[in-house]
C-alpha positions in Angstrom: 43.9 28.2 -1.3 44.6 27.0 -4.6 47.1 24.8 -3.4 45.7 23.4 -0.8 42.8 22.1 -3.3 45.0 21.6 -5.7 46.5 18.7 -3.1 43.1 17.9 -1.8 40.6 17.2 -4.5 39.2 14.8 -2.9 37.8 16.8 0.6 36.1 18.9 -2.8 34.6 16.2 -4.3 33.4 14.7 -0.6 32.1 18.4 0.1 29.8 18.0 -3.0 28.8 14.5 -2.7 27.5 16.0 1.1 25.7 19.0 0.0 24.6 16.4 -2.6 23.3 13.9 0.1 22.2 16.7 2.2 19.9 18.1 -0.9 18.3 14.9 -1.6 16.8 15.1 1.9 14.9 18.1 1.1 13.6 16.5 -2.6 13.3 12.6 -1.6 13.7 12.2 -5.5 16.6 9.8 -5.5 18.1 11.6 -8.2 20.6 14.2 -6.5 21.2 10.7 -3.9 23.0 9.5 -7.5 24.8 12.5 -8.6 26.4 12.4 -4.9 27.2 8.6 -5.5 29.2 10.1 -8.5 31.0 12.3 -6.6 31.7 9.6 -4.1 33.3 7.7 -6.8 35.5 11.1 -7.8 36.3 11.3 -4.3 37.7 7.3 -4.8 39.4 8.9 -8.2 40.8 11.7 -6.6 42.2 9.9 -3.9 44.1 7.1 -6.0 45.2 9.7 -9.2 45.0 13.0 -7.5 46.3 14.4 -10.8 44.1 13.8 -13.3 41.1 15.9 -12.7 39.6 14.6 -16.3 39.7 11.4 -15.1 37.7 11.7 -11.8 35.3 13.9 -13.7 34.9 10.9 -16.2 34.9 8.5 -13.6 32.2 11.1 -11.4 29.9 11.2 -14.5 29.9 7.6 -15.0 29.2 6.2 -11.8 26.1 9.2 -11.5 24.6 7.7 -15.4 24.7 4.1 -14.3 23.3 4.8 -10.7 20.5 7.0 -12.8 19.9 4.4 -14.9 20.2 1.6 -13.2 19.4 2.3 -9.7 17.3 5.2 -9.2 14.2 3.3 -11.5 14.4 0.4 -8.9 14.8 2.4 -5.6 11.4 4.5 -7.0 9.6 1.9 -8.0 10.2 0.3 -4.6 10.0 3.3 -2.4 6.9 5.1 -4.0 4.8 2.9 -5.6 4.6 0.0 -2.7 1.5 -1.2 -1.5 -0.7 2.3 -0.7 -1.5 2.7 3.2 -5.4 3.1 3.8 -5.9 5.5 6.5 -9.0 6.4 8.5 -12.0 4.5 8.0 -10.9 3.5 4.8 -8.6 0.6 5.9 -12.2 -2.0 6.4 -13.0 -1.7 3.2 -12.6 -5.5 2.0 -13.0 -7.1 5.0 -15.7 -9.2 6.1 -17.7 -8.8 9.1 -21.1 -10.5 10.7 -24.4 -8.7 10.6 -25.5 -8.2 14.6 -28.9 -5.8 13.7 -30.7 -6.6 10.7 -29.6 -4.8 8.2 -33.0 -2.9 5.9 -32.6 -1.2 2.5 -34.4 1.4 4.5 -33.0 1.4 7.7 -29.7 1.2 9.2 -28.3 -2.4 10.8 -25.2 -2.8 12.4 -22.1 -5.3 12.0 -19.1 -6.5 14.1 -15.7 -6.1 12.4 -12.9 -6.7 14.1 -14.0 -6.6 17.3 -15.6 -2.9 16.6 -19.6 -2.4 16.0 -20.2 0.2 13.1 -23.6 1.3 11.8 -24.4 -0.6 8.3 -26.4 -0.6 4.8 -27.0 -2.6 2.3 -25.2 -1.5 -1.0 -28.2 -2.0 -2.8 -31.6 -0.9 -2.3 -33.0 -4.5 -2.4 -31.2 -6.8 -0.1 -32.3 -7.0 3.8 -29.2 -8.9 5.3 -30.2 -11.2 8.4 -28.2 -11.1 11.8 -25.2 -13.5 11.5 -24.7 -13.2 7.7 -21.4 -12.8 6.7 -20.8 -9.6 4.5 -17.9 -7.8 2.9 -17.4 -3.5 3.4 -17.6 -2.5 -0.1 -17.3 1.5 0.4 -17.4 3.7 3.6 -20.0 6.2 3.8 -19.6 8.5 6.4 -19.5 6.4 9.8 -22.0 3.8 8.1 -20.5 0.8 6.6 -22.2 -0.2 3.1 -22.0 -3.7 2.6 -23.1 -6.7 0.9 -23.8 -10.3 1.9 -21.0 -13.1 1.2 -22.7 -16.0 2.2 -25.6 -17.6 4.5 -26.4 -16.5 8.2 -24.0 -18.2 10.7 -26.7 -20.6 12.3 -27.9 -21.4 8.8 -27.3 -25.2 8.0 -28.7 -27.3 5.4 -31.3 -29.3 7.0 -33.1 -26.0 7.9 -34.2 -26.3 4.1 -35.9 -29.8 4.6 -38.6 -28.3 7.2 -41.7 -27.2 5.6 -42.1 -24.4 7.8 -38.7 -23.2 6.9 -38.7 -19.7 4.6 -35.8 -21.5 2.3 -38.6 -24.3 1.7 -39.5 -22.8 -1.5 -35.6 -22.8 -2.6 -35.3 -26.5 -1.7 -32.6 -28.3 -4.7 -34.1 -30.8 -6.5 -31.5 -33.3 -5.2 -29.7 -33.9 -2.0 -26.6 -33.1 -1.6 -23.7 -36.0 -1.4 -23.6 -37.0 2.5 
């Protein structure tokens, strides 16, 4: 048995660099994914000066340090801190959507986002939001959306301020607009 290892250092150092590999599966740490990189590079060692066991340890340890410090930082970084997946209902929050029910600070409205209808509140305890006023999901509670209003009803436009019997008459600019 001895000699037969003894000739084939390299099948050892591929053994480890596989229960190595195998290892990492069961951690997903990267870091035992290096130190079988380093026994790779033994194996390389082993096969090209199958005599010098110092040397393939050196070369081993080397390669693992560099692909610890080098490459294991950037593979983590990439791999676990990437952009985090909402899941649930927690993937609207941000969008904008268009008020469909009137929305009351004490009452429920309801918006269309996305195609989908959900029940809807105003995140303060002020604001009644009109139907077809753009607004933006600031936080999920329950099945109700709580939302605030990012700009003027859809069918809002500008002249609407210039009739007297309009509500927005009182909030008429004191100069027109360039044309």
């Amino acid at each position: 048995m001895m000699d037969w290892l003894r000739d084939n250092v390299w099948a050892a150092w591929l053994g480890i660099a596989v229960v190595l590999g195998l290892a990492e599966l069961a951690t997903l740490d990267f870091t035992l994914l290096m130190l079988a990189a380093g026994a790779l590079a033994a194996t390389g060692a082993a096969a090209v000066f199958p005599g010098l066991l110092w040397l393939q340890i050196v070369v081993g340890l080397l390669t693992a340090a560099a692909m610890l410090g080098a490459i294991r930082p950037l593979l983590v970084r990439k791999i676990h801190h990437g952009v985090e997946m909402k899941t649930g209902s927690q993937h609207v929050v941000g969008r904008t959507g268009v008020v469909v029910k009137e929305i009351h600070p004490d009452s429920v409205g309801s918006i269309r986002l996305g195609g989908e209808l959900w029940t809807a509140r105003p995140f303060d305890d002020l604001t009644t939001i009109a139907p077809g006023t753009r607004v933006e999901v600031m936080q999920i509670d329950g099945a109700t959306a709580v939302v605030y209003p990012v700009g003027l009803p859809l069918g809002h436009h500008q002249g609407e301020l210039d009739r007297p019997d309009s509500p927005q008459a009182d909030a008429k600019p004191d100069s027109d607009p360039p044309r």
